[in-house]
Structures are given as C-alpha cells and as structure tokens.
mmCIF file of the C-alpha atoms, coordinates in Angstrom:
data_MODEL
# 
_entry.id   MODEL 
# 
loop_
_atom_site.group_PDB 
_atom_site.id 
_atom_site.type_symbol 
_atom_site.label_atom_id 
_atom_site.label_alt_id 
_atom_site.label_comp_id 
_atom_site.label_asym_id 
_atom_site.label_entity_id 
_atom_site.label_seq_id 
_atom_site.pdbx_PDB_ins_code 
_atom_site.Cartn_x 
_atom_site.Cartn_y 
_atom_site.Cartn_z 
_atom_site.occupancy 
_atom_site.B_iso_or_equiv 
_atom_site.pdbx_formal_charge 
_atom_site.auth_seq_id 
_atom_site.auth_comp_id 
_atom_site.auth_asym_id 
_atom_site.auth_atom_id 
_atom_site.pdbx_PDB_model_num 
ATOM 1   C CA . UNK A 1 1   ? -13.179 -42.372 -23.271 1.00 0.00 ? 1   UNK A CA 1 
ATOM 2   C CA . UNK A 1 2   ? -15.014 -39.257 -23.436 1.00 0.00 ? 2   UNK A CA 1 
ATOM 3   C CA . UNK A 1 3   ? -17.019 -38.372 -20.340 1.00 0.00 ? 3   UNK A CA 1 
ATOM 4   C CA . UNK A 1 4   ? -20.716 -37.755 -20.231 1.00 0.00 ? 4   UNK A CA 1 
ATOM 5   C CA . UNK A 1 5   ? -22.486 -33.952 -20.189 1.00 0.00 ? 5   UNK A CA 1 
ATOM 6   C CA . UNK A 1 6   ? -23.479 -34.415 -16.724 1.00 0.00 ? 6   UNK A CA 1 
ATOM 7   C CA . UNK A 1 7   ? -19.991 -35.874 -15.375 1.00 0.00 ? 7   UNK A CA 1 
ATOM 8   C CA . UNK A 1 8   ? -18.787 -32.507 -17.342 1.00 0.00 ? 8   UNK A CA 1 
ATOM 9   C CA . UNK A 1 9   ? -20.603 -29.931 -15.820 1.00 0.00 ? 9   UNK A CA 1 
ATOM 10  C CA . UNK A 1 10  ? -20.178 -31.800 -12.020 1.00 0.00 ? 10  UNK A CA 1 
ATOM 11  C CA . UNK A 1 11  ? -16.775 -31.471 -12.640 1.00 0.00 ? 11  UNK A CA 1 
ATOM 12  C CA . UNK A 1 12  ? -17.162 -27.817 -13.862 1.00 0.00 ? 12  UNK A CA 1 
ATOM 13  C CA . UNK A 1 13  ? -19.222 -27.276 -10.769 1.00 0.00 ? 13  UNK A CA 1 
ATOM 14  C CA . UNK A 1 14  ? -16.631 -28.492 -8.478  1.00 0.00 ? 14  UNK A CA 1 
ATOM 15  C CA . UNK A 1 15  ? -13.493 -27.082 -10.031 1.00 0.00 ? 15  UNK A CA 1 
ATOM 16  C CA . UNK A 1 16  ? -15.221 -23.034 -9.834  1.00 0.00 ? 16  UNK A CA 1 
ATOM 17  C CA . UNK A 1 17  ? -16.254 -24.159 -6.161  1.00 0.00 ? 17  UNK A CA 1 
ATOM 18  C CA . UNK A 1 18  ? -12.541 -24.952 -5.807  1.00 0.00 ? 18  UNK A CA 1 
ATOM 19  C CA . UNK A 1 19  ? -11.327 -21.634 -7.503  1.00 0.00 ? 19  UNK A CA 1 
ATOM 20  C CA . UNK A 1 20  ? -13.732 -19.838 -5.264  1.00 0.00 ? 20  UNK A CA 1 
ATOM 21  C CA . UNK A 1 21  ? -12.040 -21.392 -2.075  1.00 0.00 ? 21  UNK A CA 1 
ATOM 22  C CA . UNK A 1 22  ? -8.947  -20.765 -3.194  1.00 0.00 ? 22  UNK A CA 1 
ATOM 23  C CA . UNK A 1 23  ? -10.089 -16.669 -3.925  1.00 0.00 ? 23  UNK A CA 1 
ATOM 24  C CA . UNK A 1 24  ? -11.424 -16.149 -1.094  1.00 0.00 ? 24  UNK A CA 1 
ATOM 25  C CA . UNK A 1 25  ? -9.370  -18.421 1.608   1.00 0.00 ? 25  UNK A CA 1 
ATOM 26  C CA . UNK A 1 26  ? -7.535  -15.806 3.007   1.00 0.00 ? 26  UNK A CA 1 
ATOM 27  C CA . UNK A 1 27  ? -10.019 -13.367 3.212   1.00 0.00 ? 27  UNK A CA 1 
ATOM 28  C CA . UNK A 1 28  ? -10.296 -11.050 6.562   1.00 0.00 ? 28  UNK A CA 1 
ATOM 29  C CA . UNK A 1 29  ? -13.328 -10.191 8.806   1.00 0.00 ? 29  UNK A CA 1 
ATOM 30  C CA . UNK A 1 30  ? -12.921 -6.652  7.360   1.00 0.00 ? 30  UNK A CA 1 
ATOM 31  C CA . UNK A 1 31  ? -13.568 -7.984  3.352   1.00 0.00 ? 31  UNK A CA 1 
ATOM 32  C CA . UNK A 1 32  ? -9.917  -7.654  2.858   1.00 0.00 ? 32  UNK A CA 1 
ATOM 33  C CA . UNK A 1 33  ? -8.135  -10.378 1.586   1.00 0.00 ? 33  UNK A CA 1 
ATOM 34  C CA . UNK A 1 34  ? -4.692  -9.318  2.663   1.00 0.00 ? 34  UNK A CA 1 
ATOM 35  C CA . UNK A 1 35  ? -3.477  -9.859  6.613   1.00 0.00 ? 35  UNK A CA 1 
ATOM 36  C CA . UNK A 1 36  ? -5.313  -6.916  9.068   1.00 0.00 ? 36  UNK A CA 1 
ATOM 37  C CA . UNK A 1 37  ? -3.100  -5.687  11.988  1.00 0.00 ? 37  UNK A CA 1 
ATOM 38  C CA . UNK A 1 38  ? -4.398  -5.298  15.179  1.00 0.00 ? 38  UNK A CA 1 
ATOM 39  C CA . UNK A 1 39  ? -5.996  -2.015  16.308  1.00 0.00 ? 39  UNK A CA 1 
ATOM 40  C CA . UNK A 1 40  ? -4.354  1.088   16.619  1.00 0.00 ? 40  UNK A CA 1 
ATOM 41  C CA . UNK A 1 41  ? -2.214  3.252   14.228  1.00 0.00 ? 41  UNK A CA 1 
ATOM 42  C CA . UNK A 1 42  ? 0.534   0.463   14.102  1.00 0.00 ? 42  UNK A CA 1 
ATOM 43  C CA . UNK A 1 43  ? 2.312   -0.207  10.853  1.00 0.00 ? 43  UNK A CA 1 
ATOM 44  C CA . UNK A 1 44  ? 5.654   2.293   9.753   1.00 0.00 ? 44  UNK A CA 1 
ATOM 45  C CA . UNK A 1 45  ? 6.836   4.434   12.786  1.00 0.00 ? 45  UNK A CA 1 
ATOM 46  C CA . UNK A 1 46  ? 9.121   7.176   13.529  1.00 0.00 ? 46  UNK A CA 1 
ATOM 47  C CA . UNK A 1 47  ? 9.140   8.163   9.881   1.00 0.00 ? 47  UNK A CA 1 
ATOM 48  C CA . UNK A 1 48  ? 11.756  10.483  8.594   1.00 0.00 ? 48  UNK A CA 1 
ATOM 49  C CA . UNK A 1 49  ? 13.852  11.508  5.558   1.00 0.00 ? 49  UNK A CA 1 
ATOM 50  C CA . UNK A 1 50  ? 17.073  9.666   4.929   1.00 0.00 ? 50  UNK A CA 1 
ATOM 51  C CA . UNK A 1 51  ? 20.122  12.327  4.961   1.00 0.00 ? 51  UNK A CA 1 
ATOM 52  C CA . UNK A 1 52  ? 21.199  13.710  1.664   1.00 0.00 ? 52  UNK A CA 1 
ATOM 53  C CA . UNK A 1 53  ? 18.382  13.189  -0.410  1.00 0.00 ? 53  UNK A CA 1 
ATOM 54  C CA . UNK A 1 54  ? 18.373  15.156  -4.014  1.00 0.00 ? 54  UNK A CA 1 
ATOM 55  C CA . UNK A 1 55  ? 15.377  16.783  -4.420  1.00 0.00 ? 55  UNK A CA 1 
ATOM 56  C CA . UNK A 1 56  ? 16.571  17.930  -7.944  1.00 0.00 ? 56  UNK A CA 1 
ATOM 57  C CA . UNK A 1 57  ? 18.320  14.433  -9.957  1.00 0.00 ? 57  UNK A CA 1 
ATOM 58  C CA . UNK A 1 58  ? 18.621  10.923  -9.199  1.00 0.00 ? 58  UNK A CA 1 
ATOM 59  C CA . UNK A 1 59  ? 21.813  11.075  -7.607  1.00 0.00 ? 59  UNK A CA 1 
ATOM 60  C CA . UNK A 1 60  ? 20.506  9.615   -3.936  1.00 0.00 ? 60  UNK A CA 1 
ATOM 61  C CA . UNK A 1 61  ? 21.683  5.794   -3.320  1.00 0.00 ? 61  UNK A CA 1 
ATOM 62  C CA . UNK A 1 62  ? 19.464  5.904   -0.128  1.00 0.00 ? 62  UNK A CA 1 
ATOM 63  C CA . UNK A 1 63  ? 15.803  5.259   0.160   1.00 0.00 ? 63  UNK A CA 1 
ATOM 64  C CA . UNK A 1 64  ? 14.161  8.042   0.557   1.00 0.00 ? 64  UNK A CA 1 
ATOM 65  C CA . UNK A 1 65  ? 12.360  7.320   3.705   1.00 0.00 ? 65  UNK A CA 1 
ATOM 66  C CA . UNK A 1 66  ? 13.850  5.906   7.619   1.00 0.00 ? 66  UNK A CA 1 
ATOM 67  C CA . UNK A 1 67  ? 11.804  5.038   10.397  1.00 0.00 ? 67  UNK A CA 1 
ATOM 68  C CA . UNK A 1 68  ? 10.669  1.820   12.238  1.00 0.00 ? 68  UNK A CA 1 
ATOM 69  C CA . UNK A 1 69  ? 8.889   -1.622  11.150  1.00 0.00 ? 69  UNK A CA 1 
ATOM 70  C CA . UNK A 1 70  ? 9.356   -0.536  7.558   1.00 0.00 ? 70  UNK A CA 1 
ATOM 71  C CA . UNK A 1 71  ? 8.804   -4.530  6.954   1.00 0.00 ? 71  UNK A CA 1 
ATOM 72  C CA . UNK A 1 72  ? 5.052   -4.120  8.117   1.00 0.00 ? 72  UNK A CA 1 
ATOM 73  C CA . UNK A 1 73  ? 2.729   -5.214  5.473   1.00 0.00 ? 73  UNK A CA 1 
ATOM 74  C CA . UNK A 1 74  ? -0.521  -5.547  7.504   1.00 0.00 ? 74  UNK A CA 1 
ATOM 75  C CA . UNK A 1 75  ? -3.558  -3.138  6.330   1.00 0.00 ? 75  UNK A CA 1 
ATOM 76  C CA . UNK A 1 76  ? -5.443  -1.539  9.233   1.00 0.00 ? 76  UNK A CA 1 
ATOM 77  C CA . UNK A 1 77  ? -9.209  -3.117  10.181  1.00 0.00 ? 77  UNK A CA 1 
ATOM 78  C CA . UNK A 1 78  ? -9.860  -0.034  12.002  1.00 0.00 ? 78  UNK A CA 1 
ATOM 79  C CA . UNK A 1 79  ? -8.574  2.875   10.000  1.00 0.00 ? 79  UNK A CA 1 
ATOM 80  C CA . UNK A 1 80  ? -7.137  3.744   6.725   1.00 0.00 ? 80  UNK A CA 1 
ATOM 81  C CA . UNK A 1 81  ? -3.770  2.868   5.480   1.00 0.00 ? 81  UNK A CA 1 
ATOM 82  C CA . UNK A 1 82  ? -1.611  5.080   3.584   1.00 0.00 ? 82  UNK A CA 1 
ATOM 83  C CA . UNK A 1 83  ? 1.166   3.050   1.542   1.00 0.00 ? 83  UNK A CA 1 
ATOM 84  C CA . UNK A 1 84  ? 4.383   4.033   -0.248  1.00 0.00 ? 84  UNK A CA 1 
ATOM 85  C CA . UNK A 1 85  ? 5.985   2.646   -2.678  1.00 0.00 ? 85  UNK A CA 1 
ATOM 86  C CA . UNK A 1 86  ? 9.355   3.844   -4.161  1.00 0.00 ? 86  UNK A CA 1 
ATOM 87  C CA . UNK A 1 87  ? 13.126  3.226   -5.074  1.00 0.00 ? 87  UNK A CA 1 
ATOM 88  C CA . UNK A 1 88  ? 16.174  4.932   -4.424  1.00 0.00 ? 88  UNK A CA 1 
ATOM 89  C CA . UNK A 1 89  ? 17.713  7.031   -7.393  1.00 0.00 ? 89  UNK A CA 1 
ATOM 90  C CA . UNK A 1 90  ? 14.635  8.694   -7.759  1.00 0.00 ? 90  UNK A CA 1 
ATOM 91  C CA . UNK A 1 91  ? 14.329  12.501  -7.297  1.00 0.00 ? 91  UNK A CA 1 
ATOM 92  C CA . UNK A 1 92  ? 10.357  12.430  -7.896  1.00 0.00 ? 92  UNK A CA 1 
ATOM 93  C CA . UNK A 1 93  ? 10.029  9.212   -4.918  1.00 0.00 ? 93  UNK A CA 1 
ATOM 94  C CA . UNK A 1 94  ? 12.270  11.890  -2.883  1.00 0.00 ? 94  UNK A CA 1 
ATOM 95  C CA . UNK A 1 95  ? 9.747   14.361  -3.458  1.00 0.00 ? 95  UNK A CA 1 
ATOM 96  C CA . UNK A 1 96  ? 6.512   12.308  -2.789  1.00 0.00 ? 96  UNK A CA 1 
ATOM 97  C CA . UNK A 1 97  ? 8.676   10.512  0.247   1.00 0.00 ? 97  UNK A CA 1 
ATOM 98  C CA . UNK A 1 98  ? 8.630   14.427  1.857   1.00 0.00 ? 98  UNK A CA 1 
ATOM 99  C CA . UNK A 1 99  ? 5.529   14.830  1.437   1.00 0.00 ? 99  UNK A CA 1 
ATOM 100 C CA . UNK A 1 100 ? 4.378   11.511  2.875   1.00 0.00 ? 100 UNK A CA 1 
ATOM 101 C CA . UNK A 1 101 ? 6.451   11.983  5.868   1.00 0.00 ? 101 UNK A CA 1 
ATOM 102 C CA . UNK A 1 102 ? 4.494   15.271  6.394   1.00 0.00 ? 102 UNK A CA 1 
ATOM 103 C CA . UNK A 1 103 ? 1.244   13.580  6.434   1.00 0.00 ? 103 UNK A CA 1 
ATOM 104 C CA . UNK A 1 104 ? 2.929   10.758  8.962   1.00 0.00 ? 104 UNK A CA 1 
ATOM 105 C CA . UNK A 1 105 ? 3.579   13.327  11.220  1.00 0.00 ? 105 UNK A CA 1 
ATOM 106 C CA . UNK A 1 106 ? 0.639   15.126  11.666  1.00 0.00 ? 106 UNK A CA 1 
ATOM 107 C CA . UNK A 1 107 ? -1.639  12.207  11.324  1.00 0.00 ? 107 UNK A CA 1 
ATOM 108 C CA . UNK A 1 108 ? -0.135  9.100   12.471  1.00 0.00 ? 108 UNK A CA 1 
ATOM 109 C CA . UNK A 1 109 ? -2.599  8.422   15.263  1.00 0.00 ? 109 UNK A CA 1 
ATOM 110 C CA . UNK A 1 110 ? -5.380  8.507   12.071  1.00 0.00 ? 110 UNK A CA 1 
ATOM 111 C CA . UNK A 1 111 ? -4.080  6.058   9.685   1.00 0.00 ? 111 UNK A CA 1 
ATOM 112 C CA . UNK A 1 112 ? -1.387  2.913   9.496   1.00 0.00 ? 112 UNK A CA 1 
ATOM 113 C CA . UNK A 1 113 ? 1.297   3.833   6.904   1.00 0.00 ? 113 UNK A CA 1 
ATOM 114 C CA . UNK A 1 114 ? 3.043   1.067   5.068   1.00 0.00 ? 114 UNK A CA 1 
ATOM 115 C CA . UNK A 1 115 ? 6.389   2.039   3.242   1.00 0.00 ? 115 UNK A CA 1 
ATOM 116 C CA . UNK A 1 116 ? 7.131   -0.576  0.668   1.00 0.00 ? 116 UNK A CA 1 
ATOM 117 C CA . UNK A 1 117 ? 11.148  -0.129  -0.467  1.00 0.00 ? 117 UNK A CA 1 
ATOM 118 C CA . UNK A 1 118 ? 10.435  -2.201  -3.885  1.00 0.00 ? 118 UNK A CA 1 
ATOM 119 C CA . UNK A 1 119 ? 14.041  -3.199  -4.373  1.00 0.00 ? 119 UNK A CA 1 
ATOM 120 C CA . UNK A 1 120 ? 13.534  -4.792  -0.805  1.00 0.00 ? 120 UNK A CA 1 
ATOM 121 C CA . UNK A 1 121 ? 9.957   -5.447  -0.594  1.00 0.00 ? 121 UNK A CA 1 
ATOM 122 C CA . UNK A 1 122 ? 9.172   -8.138  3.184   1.00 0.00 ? 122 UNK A CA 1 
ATOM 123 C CA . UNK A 1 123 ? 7.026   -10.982 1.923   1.00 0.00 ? 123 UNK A CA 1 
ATOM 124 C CA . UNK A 1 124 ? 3.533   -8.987  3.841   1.00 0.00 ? 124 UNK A CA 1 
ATOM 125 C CA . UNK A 1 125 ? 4.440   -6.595  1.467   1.00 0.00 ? 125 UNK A CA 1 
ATOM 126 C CA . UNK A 1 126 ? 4.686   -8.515  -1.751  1.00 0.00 ? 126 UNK A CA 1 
ATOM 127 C CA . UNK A 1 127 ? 0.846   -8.774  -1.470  1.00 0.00 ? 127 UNK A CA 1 
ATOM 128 C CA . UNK A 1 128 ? 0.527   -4.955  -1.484  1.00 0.00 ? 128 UNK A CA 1 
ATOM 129 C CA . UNK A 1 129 ? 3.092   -4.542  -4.210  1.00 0.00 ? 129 UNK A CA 1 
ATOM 130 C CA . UNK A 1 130 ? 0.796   -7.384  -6.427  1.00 0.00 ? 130 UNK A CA 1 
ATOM 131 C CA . UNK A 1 131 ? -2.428  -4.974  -5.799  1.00 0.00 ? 131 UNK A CA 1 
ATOM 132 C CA . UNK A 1 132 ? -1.622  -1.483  -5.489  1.00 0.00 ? 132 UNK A CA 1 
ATOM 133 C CA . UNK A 1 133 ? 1.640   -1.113  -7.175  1.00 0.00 ? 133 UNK A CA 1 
ATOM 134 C CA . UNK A 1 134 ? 1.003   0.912   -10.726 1.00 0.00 ? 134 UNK A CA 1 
ATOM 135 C CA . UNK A 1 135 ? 4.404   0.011   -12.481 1.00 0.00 ? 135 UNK A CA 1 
ATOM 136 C CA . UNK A 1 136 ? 6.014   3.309   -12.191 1.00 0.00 ? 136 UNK A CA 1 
ATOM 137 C CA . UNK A 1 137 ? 7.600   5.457   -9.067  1.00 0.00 ? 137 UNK A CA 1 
ATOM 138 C CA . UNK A 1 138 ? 6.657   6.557   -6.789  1.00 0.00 ? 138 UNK A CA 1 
ATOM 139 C CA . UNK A 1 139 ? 2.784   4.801   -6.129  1.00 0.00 ? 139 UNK A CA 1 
ATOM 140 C CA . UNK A 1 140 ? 0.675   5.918   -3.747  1.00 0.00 ? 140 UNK A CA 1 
ATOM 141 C CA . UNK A 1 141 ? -2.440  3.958   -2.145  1.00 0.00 ? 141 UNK A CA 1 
ATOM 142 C CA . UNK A 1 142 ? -4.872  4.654   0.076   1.00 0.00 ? 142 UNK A CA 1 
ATOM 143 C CA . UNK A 1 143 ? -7.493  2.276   1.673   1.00 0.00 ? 143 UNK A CA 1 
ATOM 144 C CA . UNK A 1 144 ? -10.792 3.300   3.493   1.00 0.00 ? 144 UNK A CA 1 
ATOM 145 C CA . UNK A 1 145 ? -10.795 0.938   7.078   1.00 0.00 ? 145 UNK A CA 1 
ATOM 146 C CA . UNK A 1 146 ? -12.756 -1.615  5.140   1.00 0.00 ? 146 UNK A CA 1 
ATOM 147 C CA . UNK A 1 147 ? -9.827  -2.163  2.795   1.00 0.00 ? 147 UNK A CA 1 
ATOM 148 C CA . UNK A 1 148 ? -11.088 -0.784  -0.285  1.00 0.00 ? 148 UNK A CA 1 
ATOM 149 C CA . UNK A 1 149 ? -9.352  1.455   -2.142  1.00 0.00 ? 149 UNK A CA 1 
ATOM 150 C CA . UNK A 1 150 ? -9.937  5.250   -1.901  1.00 0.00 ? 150 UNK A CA 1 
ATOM 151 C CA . UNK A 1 151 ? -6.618  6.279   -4.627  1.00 0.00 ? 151 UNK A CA 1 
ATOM 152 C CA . UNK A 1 152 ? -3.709  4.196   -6.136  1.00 0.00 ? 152 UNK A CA 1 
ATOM 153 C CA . UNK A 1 153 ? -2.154  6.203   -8.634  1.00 0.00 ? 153 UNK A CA 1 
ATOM 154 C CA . UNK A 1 154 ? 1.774   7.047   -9.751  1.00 0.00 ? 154 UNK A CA 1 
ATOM 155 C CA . UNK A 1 155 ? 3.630   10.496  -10.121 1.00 0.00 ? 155 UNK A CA 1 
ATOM 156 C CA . UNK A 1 156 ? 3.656   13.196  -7.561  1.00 0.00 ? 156 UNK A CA 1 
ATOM 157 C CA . UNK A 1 157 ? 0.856   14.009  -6.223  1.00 0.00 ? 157 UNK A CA 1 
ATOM 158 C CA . UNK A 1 158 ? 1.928   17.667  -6.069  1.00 0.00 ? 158 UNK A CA 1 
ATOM 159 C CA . UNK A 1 159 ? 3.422   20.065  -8.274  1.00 0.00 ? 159 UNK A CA 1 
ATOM 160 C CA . UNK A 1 160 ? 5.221   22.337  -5.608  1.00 0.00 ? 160 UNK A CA 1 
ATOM 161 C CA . UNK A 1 161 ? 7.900   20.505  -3.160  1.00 0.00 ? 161 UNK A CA 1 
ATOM 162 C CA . UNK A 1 162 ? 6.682   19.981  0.018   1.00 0.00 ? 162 UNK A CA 1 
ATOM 163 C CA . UNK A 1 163 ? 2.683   19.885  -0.362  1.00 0.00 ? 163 UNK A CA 1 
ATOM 164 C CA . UNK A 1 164 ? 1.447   17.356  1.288   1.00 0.00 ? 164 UNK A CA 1 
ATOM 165 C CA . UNK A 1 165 ? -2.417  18.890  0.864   1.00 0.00 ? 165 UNK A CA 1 
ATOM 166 C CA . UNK A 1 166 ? -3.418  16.280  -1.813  1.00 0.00 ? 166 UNK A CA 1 
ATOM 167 C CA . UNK A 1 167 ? -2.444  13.822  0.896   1.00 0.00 ? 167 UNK A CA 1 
ATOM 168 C CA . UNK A 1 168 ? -4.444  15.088  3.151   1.00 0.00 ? 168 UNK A CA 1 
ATOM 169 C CA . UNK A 1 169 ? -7.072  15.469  0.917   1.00 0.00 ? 169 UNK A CA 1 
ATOM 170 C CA . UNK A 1 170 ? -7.238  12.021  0.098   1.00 0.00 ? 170 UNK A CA 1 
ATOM 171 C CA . UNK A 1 171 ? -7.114  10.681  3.975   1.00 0.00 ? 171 UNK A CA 1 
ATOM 172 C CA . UNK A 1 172 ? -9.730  12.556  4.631   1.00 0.00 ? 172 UNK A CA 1 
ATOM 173 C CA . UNK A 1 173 ? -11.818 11.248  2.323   1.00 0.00 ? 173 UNK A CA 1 
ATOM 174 C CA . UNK A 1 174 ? -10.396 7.267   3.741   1.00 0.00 ? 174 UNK A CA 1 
ATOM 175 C CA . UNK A 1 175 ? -11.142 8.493   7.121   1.00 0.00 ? 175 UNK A CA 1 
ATOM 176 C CA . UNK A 1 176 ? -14.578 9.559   5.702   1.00 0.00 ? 176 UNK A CA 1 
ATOM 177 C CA . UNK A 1 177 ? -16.047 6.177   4.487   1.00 0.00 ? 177 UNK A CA 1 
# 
C-alpha cells in the first residue's frame, strides 16, 4: 500500500527534524560541535622535539613532537587552538613539528595546541582528524575561540627551516576574531 502525499511529507518533515537533532546534538555553547575544554591554555604541554629527528629524509621512526597530554582533543572556548597533525618518517612533519614547537613556546599561555600523532590518533582526536585533516602531512589548523576555522591547509608553512613567522601570523589573526 502506497501512502498518501500528506503521510509523505509528515514523514519527510519528521525524518529532517531527526537529521537536524542528530547534526546538531553535540553541539557546544561556543557553536562548536566538537568537546570545549575548560578555560585556560590547557591542551598539549611541555612541547619539545623528539631526539634525532632528520630534518633532511624520512629516516626518523619517532614522532616528531614530545610533550604532555598529547591525547587531548578538546578545542579551547576561550582562545584559539593550534592543531598538528603528522606521522613519523616524514622529514617535511619534522620541519613543520620545529616550527610548531617554536610557536608553543612563546605563546602557550595564548592558544591550546592539540598534537594529533595520526598513526595513534585518542578517540577526542578522531573528531579533529574527520574535520581538519587535509589528506596529506603535515596539516595544520587553526581555530578562532569560537571554533571556526581561521587556516587548515597541508605542506610547510615555510620555506626556510625554523620559521615559525607564518605561525604566528596566522594566531594572530585567531587571537584577532
């Protein structure tokens, strides 16, 4: 038995109400759909290189970057976030790793910085890795304290080793919105 027009479009009605629901259920406070962290810097601490790294070839078997609650997969509600995303055996993720651990240091107080190892990604962070993640290594994102994104892009984001002022570029213009 085929149902009527109006039992049709009812049922239309209620199944984009349902898709709706199901959008926007875990949606934040901040318009974020993904889980906000508490205020304060939070996130990835005591970032630092990992020993060894090549700089030049894809010899290093250790990801790039060390440091404390590298599991942390909360965005910020009150400040940007700055999130990595690389590999190991990766001489260019070596190179953007530097420079990211630059901008940790002299800003950490100004934005939470995720580090997402994708061969070992924590469940928060499979949510980031579904959004931001562009396919190649390494991936850089950057969200404004409203959790929109400000730049999600892949490849350096320098030409010279070290240069981190791209980085700081873009954080300024997160911190700015």
């Amino acid at each position: 038995m085929k149902p009527d027009r109006a039992t049709t479009i009812v049922a239309a009605c209620l199944a984009t109400v349902a898709a709706a629901g199901l959008l926007f259920a875990g949606e934040k406070k901040n318009g974020s759909p993904f889980a906000a962290a508490a205020p304060g810097p939070g996130g990835a601490s005591n970032l630092a290189l990992a020993a060894g790294l090549s700089f030049t070839d894809d010899s290093s078997a250790a990801f790039p970057i060390r440091g404390e609650n590298l599991s942390d997969g909360k965005i910020a509600s009150d400040r940007p976030t700055a999130i990595f995303f690389g590999t190991s055996h990766c001489w260019n993720t070596n190179r953007e790793a530097e420079r990211f651990v630059s901008l940790y240091r002299k800003h950490r107080d100004e934005a939470r910085f995720l580090v997402v190892d994708l061969e070992n990604a924590s469940p928060d962070q499979r949510e980031l890795v579904a959004r931001f993640y562009r396919g190649a290594i390494p991936t850089v994102a950057f969200l404004d304290p409203k959790g929109n994104i400000v730049y999600d892009r892949a490849g350096e984001t320098a030409r010279e080793r070290g240069d981190a002022s791209e980085l700081e570029k873009i954080l300024r213009t997160a911190n700015s919105r």
